[in-house]
C-alpha positions as a printed Julia matrix, in Angstrom:
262×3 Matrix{Float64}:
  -9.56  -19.18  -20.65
  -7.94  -18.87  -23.77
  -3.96  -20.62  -23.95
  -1.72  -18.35  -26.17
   1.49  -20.43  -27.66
   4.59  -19.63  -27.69
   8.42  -20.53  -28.48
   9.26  -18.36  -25.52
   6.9   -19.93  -22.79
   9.17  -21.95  -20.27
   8.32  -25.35  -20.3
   6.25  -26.49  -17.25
   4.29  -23.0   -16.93
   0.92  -22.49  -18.36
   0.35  -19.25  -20.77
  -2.9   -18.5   -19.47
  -4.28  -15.17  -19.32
  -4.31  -14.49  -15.38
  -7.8   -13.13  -14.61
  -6.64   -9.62  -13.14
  -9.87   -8.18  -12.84
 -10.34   -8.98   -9.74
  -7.06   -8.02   -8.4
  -7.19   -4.93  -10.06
 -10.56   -4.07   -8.19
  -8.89   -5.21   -4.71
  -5.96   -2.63   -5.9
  -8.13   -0.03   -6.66
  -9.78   -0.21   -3.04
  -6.81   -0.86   -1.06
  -5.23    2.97   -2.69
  -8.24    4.33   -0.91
  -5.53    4.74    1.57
  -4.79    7.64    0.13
  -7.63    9.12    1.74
  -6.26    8.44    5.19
  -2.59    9.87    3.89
  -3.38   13.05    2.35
  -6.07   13.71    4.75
  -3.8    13.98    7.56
  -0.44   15.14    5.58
  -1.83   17.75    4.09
  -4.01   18.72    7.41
  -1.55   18.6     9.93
  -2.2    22.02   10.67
  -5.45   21.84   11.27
  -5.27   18.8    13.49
  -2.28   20.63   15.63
  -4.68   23.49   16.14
  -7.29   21.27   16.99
  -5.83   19.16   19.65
  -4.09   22.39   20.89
  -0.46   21.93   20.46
  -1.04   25.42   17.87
  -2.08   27.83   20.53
  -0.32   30.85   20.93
  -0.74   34.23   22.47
   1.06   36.14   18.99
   0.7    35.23   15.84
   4.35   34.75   15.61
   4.12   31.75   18.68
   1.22   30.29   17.01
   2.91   29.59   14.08
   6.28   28.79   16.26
   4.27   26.23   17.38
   2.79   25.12   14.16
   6.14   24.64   12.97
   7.56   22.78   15.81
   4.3    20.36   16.04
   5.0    19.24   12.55
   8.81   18.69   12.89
   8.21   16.54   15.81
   4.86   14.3    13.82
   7.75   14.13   10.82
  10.93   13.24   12.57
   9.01   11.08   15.0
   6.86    9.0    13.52
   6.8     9.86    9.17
  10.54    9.63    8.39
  11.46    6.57   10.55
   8.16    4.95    9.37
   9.13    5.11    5.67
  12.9     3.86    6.43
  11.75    1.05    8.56
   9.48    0.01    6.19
  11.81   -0.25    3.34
  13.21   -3.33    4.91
  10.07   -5.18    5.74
   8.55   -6.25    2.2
  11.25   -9.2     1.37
  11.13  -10.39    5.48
   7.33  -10.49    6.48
   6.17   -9.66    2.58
   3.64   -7.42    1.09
   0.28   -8.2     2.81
   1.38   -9.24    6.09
   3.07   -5.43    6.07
   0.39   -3.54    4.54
  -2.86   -5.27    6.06
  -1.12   -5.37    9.76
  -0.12   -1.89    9.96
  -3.43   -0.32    8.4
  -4.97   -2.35   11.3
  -2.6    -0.97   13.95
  -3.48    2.75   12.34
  -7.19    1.78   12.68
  -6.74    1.53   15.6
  -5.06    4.12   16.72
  -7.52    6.3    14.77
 -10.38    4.69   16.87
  -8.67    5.39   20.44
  -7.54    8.72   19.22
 -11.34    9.8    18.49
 -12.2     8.37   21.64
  -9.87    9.94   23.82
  -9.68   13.35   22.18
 -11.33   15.35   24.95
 -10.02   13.21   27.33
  -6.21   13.35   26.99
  -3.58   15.65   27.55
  -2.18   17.7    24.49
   1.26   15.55   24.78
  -0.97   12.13   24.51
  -2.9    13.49   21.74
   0.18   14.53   19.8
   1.56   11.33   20.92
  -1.3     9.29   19.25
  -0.31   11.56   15.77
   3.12   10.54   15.84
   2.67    6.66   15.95
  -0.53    7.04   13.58
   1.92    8.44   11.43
   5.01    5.96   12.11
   2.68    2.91   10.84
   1.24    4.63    8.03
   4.47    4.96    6.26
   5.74    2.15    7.7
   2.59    0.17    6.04
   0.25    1.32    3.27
   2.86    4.43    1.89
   5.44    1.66    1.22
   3.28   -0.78    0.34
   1.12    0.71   -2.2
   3.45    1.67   -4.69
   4.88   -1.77   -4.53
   1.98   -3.86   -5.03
   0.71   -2.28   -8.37
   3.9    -2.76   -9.64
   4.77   -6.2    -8.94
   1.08   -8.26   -9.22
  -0.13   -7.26  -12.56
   1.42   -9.41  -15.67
   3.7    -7.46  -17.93
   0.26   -6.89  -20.7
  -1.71   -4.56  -18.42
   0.72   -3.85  -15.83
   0.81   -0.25  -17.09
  -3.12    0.25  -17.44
  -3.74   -1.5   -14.16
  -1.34    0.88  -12.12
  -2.04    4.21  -13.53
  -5.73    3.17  -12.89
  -4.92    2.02   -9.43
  -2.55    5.5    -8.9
  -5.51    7.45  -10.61
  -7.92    5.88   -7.87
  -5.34    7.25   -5.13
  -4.87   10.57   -6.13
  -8.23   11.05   -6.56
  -9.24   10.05   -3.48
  -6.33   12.65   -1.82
  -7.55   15.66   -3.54
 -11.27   14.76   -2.31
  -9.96   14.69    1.23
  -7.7    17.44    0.84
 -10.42   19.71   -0.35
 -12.24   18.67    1.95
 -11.16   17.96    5.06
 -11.31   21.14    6.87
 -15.43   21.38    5.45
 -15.64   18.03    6.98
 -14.1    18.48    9.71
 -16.11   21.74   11.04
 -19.29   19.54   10.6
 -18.5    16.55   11.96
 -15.78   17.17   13.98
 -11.95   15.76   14.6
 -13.33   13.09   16.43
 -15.98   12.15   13.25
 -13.33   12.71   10.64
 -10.73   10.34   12.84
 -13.76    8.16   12.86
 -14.08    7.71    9.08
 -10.71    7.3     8.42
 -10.66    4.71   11.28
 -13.39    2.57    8.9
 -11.43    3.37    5.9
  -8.21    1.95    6.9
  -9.81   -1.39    8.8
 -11.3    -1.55    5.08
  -7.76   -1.45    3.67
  -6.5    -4.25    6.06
 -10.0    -6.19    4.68
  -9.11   -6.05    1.01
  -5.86   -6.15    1.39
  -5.81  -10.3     1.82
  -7.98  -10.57   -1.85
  -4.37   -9.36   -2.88
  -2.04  -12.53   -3.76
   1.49  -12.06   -2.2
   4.35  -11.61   -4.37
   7.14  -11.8    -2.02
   9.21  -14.72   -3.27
   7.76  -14.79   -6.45
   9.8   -14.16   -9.6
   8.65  -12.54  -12.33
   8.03  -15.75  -14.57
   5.55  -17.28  -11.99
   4.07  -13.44  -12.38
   3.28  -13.45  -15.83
   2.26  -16.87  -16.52
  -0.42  -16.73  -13.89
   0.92  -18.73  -10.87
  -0.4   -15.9    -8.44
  -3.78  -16.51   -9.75
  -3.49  -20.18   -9.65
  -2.1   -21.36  -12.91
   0.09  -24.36  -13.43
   3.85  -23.41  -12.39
   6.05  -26.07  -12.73
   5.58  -29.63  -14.6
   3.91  -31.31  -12.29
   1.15  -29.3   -12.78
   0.83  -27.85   -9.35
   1.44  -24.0    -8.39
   4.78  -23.53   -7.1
   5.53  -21.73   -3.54
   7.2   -18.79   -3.3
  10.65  -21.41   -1.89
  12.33  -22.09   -5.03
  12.7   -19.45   -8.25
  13.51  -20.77  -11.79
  16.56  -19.44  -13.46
  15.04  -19.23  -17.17
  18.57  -19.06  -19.63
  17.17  -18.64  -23.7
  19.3   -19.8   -26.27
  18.54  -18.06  -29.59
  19.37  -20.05  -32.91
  20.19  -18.81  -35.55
  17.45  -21.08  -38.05
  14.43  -18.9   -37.76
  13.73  -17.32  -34.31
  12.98  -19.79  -32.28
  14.01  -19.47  -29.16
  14.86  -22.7   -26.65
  14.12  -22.1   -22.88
  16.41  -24.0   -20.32
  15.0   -24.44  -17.12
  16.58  -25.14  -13.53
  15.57  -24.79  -10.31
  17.74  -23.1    -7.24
């Protein structure tokens, strides 16, 4: 790989060009859980009706019901998802949040398709709520965090708008189609899919190097792809961050890098 000089390289890290490529595909994948978000967000309607919490003997109760379904799937298991979530990243970090909770949701997809004509309305809505609690608590916090923080500063911009792109594309394929879907195969089928989908996310997911602990130094000078960190030539861990201080003279515009460790 080619090594780029500079004045403004700290000493001890390495200025090669991280191979991103990769991490970029593993991105691009792991926003497929997009599919699984928008599917169900913008479906909840549909599902309601279809495990029967929607029935109504007016139009007016139908819709009653409608209503109250979603307030309950949203106050019970979207809202404190996302809040709870906020605070995981910087204790458990990035993968250990996203890849564990899109297994959970797997899951729960899986026993949800297999219990569907088996359980009670209550259990079924049950099932939606907590499907919905680790979703945002996982991949919807996750996702926009990732992109942001594990591409280096020269295609950090390209690399998440394609990664976004990927996303949204993948929610307005599933929200177009969904209900098409869905009167084919089934709720159980559709659950199914998105079951695969999201075990595929958790896969992926650990190709993804963790940034948690990482500053944003070790991020553009390649340590996360396993470039040399500090002098002794070894990657650092995520333990111990360098405070990087530049002292600009005033002969030319060179610029001298201090470097200690904390």
């Amino acid at each position: 790989m080619p090594v780029h000089s500079s004045p403004c390289v700290p000493p001890g890290f390495s200025c090669e060009c991280p191979p991103v490529s990769e991490e970029t595909g593993s991105v691009l994948i792991v926003q497929r859980s997009d599919i699984a978000y928008y599917g169900i967000n913008l479906n909840q309607s549909i599902i309601l009706t279809r495990i029967g919490y929607a029935k109504g003997a007016t139009p007016y109760e139908t819709l009653w019901n409608l209503a109250v379904g979603n307030i309950i799937v949203q106050c019970a298991g979207y809202v404190p998802g996302y809040y709870v979530g906020i605070f995981l990243p910087d204790r458990i970090g990035r993968i250990p949040q996203q890849a564990g909770s899109s297994i959970i949701v797997a899951s729960l997809y899986a026993i949800w398709a297999g219990v569907s004509d088996r359980t009670s309305t209550g259990g079924l809505i049950t099932l939606f709520a907590l499907s919905q609690f680790f979703l945002n608590l996982g991949p919807n916090c996750t996702t926009w965090l990732l992109p942001v923080e594990v591409f280096p500063t020269r295609v950090r911009g390209s690399a998440h708008g394609i990664a976004a792109a990927s996303g949204k594309a993948g929610a307005v394929f599933t929200a177009f189609a969904f209900g098409t879907i869905t009167d084919h195969i089934g709720l159980r089928g559709v659950l199914g899919l998105f079951s695969g989908i999201m075990f595929l996310v958790a896969a992926v997911t650990f190709m993804i190097p963790e940034t948690r602990g990482r500053t944003i130094e070790e991020i553009e000078f390649g340590v996360l792809y396993g470039g040399v960190g500090p002098s002794n030539g070894t990657p650092r861990s995520g333990g111990e961050s360098p405070v990087l201080e530049a002292e600009w003279t005033k002969e030319g515009s060179e610029a001298k890098v201090k470097q200690a460790y904390v």
